[in-house]
N, C-alpha and C positions, 0 to 999 in steps of 0.2 A: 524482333528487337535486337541491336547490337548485343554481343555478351562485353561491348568495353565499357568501364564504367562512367558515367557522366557529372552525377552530381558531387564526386566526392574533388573530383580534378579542384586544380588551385587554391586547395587547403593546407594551409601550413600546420604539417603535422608533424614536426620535426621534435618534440621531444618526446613524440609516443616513441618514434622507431626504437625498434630491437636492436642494439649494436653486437657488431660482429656475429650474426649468427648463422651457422654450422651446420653441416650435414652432421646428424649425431649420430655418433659411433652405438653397439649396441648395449653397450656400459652405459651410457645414459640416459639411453630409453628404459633399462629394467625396471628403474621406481615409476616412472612415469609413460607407460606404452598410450600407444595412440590407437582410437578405435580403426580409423585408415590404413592400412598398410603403407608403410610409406613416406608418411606425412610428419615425423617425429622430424624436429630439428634442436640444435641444443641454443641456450641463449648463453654465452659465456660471460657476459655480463651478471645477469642474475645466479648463473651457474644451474639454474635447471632444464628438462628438455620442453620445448611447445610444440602443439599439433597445430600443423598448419594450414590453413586453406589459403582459397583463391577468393578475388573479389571479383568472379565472372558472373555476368547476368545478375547483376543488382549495381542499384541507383540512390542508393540512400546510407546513412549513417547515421541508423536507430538512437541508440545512445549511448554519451558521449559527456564527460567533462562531471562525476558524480562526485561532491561534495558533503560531506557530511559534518553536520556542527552540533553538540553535543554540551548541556548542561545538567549535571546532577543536583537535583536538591536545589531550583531555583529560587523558590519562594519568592514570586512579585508578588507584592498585596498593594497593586496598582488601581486603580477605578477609571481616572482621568483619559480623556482622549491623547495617546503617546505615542510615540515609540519604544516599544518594551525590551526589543532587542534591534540589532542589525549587523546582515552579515554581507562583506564585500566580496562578490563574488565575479571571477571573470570569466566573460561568456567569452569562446571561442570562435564562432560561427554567425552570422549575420541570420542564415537562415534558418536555424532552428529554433522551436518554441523554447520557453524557458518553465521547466514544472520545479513547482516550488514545495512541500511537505511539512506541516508542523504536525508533531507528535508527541501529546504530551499530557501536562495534567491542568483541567479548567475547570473553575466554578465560579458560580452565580450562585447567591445568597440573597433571598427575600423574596417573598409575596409578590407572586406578577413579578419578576425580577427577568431582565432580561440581559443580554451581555455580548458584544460580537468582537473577534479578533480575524483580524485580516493582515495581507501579505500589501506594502506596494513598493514598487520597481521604479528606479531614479526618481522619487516620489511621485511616482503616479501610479494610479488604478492598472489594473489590466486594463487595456482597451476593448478587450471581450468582455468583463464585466468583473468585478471585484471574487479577488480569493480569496472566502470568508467563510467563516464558522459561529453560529449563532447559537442560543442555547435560552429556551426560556421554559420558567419552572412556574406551576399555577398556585403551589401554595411553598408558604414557608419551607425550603427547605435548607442543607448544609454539604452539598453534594462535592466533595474533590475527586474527581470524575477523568480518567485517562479518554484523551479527544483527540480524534486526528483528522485532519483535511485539508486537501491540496486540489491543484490544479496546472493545467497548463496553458501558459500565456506567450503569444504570439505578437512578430512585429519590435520584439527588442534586440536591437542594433548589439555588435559586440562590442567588449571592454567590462569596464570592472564596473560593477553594476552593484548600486547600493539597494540589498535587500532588506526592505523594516518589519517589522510585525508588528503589531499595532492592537490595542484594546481599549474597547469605550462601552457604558451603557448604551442598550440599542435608544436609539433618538436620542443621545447624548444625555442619558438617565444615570445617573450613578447607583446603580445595583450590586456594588459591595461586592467586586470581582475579586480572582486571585486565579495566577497564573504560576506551576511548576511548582507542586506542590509534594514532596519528598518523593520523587522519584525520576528516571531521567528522561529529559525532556530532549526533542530533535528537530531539528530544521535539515532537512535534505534537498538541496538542488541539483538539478541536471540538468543535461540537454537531451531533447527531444526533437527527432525527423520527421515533422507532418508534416510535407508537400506532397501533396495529391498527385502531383505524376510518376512518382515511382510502383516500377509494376513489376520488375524480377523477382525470381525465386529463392534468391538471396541465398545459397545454398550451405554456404561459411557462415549463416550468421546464425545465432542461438534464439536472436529475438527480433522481428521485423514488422513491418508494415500497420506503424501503431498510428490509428485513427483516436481522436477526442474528440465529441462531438457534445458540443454545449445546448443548455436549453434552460427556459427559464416556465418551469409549467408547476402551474398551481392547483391543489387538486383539496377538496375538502368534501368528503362524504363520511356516513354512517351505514350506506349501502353493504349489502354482503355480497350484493353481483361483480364480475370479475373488472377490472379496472385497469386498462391498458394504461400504465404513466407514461411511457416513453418507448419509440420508437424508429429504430435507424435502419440502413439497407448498409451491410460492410462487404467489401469486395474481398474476399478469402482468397489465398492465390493456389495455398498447395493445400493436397487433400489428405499429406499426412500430418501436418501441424497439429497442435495443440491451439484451443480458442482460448488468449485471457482475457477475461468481460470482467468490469471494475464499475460499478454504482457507485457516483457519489454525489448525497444530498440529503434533505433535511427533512426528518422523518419525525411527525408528532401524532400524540396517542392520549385519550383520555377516555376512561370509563373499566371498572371495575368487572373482572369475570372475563375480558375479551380477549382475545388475539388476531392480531392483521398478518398474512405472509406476504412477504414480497422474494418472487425471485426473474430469473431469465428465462424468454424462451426463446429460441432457434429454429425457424420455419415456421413455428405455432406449437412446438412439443420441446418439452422442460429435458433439459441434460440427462442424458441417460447414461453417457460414460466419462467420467467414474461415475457419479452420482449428479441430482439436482444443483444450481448453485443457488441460492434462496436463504432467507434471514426470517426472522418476526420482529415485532413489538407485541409487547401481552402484558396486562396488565392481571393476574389473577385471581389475587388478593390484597387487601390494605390501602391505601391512598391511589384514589384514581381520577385525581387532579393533572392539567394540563401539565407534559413534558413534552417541549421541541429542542431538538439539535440533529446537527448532522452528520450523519456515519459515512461507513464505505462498506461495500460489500465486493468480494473478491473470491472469483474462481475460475476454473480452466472446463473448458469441457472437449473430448477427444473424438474422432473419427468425425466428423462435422463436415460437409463436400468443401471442394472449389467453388468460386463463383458467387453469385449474389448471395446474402446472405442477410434474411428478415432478421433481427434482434429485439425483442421487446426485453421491457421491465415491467414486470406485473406485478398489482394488489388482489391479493384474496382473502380468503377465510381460512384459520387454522383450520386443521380436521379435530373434530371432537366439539369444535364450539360454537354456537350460533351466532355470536356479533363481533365485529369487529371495534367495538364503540364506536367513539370518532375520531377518524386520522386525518391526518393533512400529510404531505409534501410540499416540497419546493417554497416552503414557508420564507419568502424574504430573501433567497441566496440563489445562488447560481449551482447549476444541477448540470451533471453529466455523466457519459459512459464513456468507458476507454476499452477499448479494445484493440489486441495485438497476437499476433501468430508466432507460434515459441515451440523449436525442438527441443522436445527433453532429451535431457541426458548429451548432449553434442561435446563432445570434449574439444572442440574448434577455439583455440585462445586467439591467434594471431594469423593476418592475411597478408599473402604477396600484393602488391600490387601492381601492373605491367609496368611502373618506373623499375621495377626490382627489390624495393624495400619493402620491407615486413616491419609489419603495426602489429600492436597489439589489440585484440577486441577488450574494450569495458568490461562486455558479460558474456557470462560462459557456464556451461555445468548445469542447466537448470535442471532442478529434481522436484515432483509434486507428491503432496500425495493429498489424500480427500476423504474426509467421512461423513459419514449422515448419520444421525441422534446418538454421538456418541453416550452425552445424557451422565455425564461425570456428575455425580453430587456432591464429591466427597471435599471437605473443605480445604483439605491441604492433602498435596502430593502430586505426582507424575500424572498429568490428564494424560501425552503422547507422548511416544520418543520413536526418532528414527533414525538410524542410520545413513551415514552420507560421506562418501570419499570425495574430500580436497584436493585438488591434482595442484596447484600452485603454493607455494609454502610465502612467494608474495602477493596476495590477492585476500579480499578481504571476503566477510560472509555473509551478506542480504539474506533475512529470513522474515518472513511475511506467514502471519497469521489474520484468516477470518473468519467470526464465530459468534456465537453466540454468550453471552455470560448474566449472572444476576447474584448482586450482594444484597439479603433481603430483609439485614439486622441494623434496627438502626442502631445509630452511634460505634458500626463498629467497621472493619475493613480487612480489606479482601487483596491481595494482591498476584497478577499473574506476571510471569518472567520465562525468559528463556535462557535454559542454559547449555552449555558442551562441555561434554565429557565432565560432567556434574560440576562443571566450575561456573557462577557468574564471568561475563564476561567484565574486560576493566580497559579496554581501549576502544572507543576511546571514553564508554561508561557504560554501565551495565541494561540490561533490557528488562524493564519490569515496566507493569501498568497497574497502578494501584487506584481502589476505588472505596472511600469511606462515603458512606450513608450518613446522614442522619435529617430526619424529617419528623416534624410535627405532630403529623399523622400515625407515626407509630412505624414499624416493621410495614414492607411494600415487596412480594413479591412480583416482584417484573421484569423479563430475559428482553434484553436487546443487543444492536449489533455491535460488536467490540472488537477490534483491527489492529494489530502491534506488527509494526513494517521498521525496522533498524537494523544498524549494520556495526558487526562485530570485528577487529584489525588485529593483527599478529596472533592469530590461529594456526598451529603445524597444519603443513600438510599432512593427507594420511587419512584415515577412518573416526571420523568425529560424530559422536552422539548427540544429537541435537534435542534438547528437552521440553517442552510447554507444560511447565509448571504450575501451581498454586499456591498461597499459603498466606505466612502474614505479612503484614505493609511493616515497614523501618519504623513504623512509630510505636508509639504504648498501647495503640488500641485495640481489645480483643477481635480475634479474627471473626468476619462476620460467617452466616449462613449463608456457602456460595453454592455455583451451579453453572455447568459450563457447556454448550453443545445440546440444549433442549429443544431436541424434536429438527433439526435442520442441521444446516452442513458447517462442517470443520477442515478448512483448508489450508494448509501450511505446502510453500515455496521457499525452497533455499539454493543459492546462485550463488556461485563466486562472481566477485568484482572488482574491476581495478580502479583506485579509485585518480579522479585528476585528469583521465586521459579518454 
């Protein structure tokens, strides 16, 4: 394979470049040294130093162009088929997918109550299939419920591109919706490089060769035999990378005393390093009437070879329990895995490329970490905290959590957040996902999967404590009886990112 690069040529990238930048003297590299020898140069523009690579032996430009739109405390108590929001976003690139993110707070109110919000692009669908989020509740209930779901869609031409968001009763029902409900809500766009013929090792990049692979598969049993949902072969390139595997789809559960596991496996055996990546649904105790909607499930797993690479997403049986009642998948929505190969820790911000100029990269700095049943019960306080050095003082802070949670008091609510350096964040709004209960049926103990992916701006550089939190919602409600991390994995990612370029 050439080491020149091929698909990035004839990109007007002209307001990424780094102006003026410097061989840096060794006064500018002491706050900021470079794991390379070497590779330190100053940007005299931003005034700090960047570590630089090369763009040899890669063909692609992961991504590119990341957006983030942010409304606190939106309160839509919309029903109607609409546009509830929209954001004009412009795409750069012809060839790459466009992924789109809402993250936020949904509910659906009433008996058989059903409710879908979805993305569409110069008012049309994806051509791959609609990016939607669905949610239906079998009995009365009053659920404001933090929901996230995205996708990426392929085939949109560049220019400024009207993104809507959209909510309606499912079959045009009015089910007494409400969308952004005190807390903050997010639409995040970017761009994404999936064409199939890049095959370098990308050596500069932090994050590469990201596969999405759609499916539309329906599954309904009460079986406790193992249950392959899904299926893909991913072409791994390097054998020291990290694997990130992202589930996302619509997971429903009914029946009292159960729990269903769903996670990944790799060649036919579950993640061993750090740990499994795997979720539940369980329902048990209290109200064990139909609940569907759609999660995400998100984790890395390490040492994993080069080369073909089997991936399933598997359904089983908790341990300890005999049924899983009745589950379904892929219930009415579009279903996928993503998956992409990520050097941790690469301090690489910014590439030469053989015209001579230096770009800067999007994402950089990836740090993980991962645990299994951590099994937090406690209703407020510090569930994690880690530690994490910022090397850019301009570059924002991507922090993704996947886990588990249950608020199991009704009428009352639960909220999880993240903080740095025990501050909420306030740029561009704070990171919290609150979840009030209340149902019919009384108190519902039941843990399912809960995802808080947002991005924090004007954070110092320097050593910043990163927190996942608990406690109570912004409102009057007492806090409920929570529970966070039962019995499966707790995975949090945090990345600096530049945002726009």
């Amino acid at each position: 394979m050439s080491s020149q690069p091929t698909g990035i040529y004839g990109i007007n990238m002209a307001s990424d470049v780094i102006n003026e930048v410097v061989e840096a003297d060794e006064d500018s590299c002491q706050i900021r040294s470079c794991s390379q020898k070497g590779t330190c140069r100053k940007d005299c523009t931003n005034s700090e130093s960047v570590c630089l690579g090369s763009y040899s032996d890669c063909e692609e430009w992961p991504v590119s162009n990341i957006q983030i739109n942010a409304w606190h405390n939106g309160n839509w108590g919309h029903d109607n088929a609409k546009p509830l929001l929209t954001v004009n976003y412009n795409k750069k690139y012809d060839w790459t997918g466009l992924k789109v993110q809402w993250r936020g707070n949904l509910r659906v109110h009433r008996a058989g109550g059903c409710g879908e919000w979805w993305f569409t692009f110069n008012g049309q669908d994806c051509p791959q299939g609609r990016i939607s989020f669905r949610r239906y509740t079998g009995r009365l209930t009053n659920y404001y419920q933090h929901s996230v779901f995205e996708g990426i869609c392929d085939g949109i031409p560049k220019g400024t591109i009207p993104v809507k968001f959209y909510l309606d009763g499912c079959g045009n029902t009015n089910w007494d919706l409400y969308t952004g409900w005190y807390q903050a809500n997010f639409i995040i766009v970017e761009e994404i490089d999936t064409r199939p013929t890049s095959k370098g090792l990308c050596p500069s990049l932090s994050v590469f060769n990201i596969r999405e692979y759609d499916m539309n598969i329906y599954y309904s049993t009460s079986s406790t035999n193992l249950q392959v949902i899904a299926t893909v072969v991913y072409e791994k390139r390097d054998p020291s990378t990290a694997l990130r595997a992202v589930w996302k789809g619509n997971l429903g559960k009914y029946g009292s005393n159960t729990c269903a596991r769903f996670y990944f496996r790799f060649n036919g055996n579950e993640c061993g390093n750090p740990n499994t990546i795997d979720t539940v649904c369980s329902i048990l105790s209290g109200d064990s009437s139909w609940i569907r909607e759609d999660v995400v499930v998100d984790g890395m797993c390490y040492q994993l070879p080069a080369g073909p690479l089997k991936v399933e997403f598997v359904m089983g049986l908790c341990i300890g329990y005999t049924s899983i009642g009745h589950v379904t998948t892929g219930w009415d929505t579009r279903e996928s895995i993503r998956l992409e190969e990520v050097r941790l820790g690469l301090d690489i911000n910014a590439i030469q490329l053989p015209s001579g100029k230096i770009y800067r990269l999007p994402v950089y700095n990836i740090q993980h970490w991962q645990w299994h049943a951590i099994n937090y019960e406690t209703d407020s306080g510090v569930i994690k905290e880690v530690s994490y050095t910022k090397h850019s003082k301009t570059s924002a802070l991507r922090v993704t959590v996947s886990t588990v949670t249950r608020q199991a008091t009704s009428g009352h609510c639960t909220e999880w957040r993240i903080r740095f350096n025990s501050t909420e964040c306030s740029n561009p709004t704070t990171i919290d996902a609150s979840y009030y209960m209340w149902n019919e049926g009384g108190n519902t103990n039941s843990h399912r999967p809960y995802y808080i992916d947002a991005i924090c701006k004007n954070l110092a550089a320097g050593t910043v404590a990163v927190k996942f939190e608990v406690g109570n919602c912004e409102t009057s409600h007492s806090l409920g009886d929570s529970y966070t991390g039962w019995n499966t994995m707790t995975s949090m990612i945090v990345q600096e990112v530049y945002l726009g370029i």
